[in-house]
C-alpha atoms as one frame of an Amber mdcrd trajectory, in Angstrom:
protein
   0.000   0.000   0.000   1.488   3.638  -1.388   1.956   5.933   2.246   0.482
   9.253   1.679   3.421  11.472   2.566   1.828  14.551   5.327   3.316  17.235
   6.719   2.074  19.123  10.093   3.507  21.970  10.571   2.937  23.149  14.026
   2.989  20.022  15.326   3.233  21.304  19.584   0.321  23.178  19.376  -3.148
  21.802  20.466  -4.406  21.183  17.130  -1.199  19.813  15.695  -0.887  17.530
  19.194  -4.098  15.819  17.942  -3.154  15.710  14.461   0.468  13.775  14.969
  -1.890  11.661  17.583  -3.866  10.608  14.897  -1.590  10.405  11.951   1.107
   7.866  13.441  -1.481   5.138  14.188  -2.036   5.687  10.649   0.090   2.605
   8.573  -0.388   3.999   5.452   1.353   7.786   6.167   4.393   8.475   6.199
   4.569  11.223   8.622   6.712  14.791   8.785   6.105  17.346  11.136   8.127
  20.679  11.927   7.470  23.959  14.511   8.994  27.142  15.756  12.422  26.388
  17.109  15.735  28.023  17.966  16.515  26.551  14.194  13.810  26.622  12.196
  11.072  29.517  11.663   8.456  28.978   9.226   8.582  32.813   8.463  12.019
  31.983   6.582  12.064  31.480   3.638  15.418  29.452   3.373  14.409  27.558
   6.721  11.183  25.899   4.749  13.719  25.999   0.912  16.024  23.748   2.926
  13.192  22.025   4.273  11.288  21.251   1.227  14.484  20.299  -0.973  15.338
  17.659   1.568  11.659  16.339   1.900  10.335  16.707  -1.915   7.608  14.153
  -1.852   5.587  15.206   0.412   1.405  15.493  -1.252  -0.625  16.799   1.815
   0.252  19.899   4.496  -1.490  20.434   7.612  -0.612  23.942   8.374  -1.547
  23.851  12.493   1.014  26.626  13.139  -0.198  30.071  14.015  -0.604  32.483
  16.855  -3.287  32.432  19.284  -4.830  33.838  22.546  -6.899  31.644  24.749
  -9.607  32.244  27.336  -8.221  33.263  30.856  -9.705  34.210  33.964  -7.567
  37.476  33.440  -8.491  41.127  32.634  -6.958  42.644  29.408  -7.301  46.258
  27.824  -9.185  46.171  24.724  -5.992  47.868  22.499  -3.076  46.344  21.813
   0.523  47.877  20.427   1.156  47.355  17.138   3.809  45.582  17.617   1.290
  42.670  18.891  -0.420  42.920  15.310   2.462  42.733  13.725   3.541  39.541
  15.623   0.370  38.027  14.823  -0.014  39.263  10.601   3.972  37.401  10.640
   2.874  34.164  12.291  -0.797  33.845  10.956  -0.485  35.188   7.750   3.257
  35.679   6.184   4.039  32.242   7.585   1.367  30.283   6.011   2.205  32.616
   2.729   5.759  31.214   2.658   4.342  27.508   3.719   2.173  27.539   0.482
   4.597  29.441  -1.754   7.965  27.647  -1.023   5.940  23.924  -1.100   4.619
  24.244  -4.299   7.930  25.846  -6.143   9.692  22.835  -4.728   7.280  19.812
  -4.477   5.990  18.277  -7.387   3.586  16.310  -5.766   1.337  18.706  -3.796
  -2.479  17.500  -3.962  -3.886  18.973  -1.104  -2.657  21.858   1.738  -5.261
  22.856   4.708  -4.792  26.119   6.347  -7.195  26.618   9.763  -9.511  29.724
  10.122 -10.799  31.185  12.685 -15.185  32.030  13.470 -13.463  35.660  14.161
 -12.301  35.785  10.705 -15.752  36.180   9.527 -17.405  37.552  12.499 -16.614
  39.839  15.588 -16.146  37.645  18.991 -19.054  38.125  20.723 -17.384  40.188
  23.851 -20.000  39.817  26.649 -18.587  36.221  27.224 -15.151  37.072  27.188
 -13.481  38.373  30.570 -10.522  38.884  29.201 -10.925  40.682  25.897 -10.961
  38.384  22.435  -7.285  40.149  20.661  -7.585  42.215  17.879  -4.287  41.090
  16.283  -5.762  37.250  16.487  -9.289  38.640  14.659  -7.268  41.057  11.922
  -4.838  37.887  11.460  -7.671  35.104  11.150  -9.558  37.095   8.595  -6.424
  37.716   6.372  -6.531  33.654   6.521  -9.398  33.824   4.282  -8.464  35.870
   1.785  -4.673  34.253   1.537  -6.510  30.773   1.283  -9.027  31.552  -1.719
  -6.228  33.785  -3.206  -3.907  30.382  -3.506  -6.873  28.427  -3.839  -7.611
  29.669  -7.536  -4.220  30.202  -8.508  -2.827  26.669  -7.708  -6.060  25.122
  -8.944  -4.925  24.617 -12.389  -1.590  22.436 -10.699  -4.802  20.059  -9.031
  -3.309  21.240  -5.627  -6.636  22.014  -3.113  -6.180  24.894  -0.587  -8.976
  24.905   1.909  -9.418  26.250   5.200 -11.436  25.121   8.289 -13.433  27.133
   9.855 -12.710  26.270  13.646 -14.421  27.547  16.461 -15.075  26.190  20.289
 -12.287  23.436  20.595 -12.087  22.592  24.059  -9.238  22.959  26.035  -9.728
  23.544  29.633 -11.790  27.108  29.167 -13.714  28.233  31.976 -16.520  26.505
  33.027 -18.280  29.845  32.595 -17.024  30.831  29.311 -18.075  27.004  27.778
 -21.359  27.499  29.504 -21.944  30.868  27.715 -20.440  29.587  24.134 -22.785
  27.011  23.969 -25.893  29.042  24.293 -25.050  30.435  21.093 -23.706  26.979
  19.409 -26.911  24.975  17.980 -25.658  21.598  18.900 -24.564  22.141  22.639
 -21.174  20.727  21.676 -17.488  21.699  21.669 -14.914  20.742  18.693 -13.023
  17.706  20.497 -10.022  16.505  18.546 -12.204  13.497  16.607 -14.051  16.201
  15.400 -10.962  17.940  13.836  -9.106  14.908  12.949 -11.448  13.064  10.989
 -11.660  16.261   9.026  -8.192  16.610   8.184  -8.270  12.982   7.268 -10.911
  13.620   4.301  -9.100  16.476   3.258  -5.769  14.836   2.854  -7.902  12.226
   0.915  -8.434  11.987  -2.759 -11.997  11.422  -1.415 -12.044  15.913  -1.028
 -10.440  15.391  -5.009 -13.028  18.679  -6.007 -12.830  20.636  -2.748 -10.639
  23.640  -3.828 -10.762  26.726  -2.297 -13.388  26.152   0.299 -13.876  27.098
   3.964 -15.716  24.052   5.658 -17.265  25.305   9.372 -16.555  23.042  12.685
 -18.140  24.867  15.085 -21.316  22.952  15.882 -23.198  25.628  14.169 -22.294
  28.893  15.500 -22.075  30.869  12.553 -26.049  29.811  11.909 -27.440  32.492
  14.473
């Protein structure tokens, strides 16, 4: 049996945790995975050239990396420097630009890349449930997701390489009991994203069963963006 050859990138963060979880007990992939270090930075270029020379069959990327701020018990102010914006445009948007770019000059045999999106890259959060203020620079960033996604989406088409985001919103991870309580009164199903949820997704998409799935932002959010 032919391994699909996968590539997580962002493999310590929650999402990517799940992801590599999945994807080893998986015998036919052949799994690569790389993250932020004190060597490697997916905003450089040559750090993903070298990468990508080195590794040129890989067919499906995961991109799990990105910048995020989760739900504390903590007071924030609302505004934020700009240098905080400018952290987050660099991780969640100039990093998955170089992702997409550098993997398809180099590898030949790209079919499918998934990028992950954000509910507050469509939407504002909605504040009342947040204690500590949802960040700007996360929202700004998330939405620029969309945009860089179809934009690659329809050029790449023609090369049969699928760009598609998922729309994620609600995954648990050890929120307040008060903030889950108040998120689910506005999710239709009652339910948070667990990692089955995400993973089986992921799967399909790094499937030729998603073979005419191009350019498309598929919702996991138990319904949230319905109301």
């Amino acid at each position: 049996m032919k391994k699909r050859v996968i590539l997580i990138a962002g493999y310590k963060g929650l999402i990517g945790k799940y992801l590599v979880g999945f994807f080893k007990k998986q015998k036919n992939v052949k799994l690569l995975c790389v993250d932020k270090s004190s060597t490697f930075d997916l905003i450089n270029r040559n750090h993903l050239s070298n990468f990508f020379n080195i590794n040129k069959d890989i067919e499906y990327i995961i991109n799990a990396s990105g910048k995020n701020d989760h739900v504390t018990k903590n007071k924030k102010e609302i505004f934020e420097d700009n240098e905080i914006l400018l952290d987050y445009i660099a991780q969640n948007v100039i990093a998955p630009k170089n992702l997409i770019e550098q993997s398809v000059k180099i590898c030949k045999k790209i079919k499918s890349i998934i990028n992950f999106a954000s509910l507050y890259g469509v939407r504002s959060p909605y504040h009342p449930i947040y204690i500590k203020n949802k960040s700007l620079s996360y929202c700004v960033s998330k939405h620029a997701m969309e945009g860089l996604t179809k934009y690659y989406a329809a050029l790449y088409a023609d090369k049969n390489i699928r760009i598609n985001n998922i729309r994620v919103g609600g995954v648990q991870n050890n929120q307040p009991k008060e903030f889950i309580k108040e998120f689910l009164k506005k999710t239709p199903n009652k339910k948070m994203v667990n990692k089955n949820d995400l993973v089986y997704l992921v799967d399909f998409l790094c499937s030729e069963k998603s073979s005419n799935i191009v350019g498309e932002t598929i919702n996991l959010e138990g319904g949230y963006n319905l109301w």
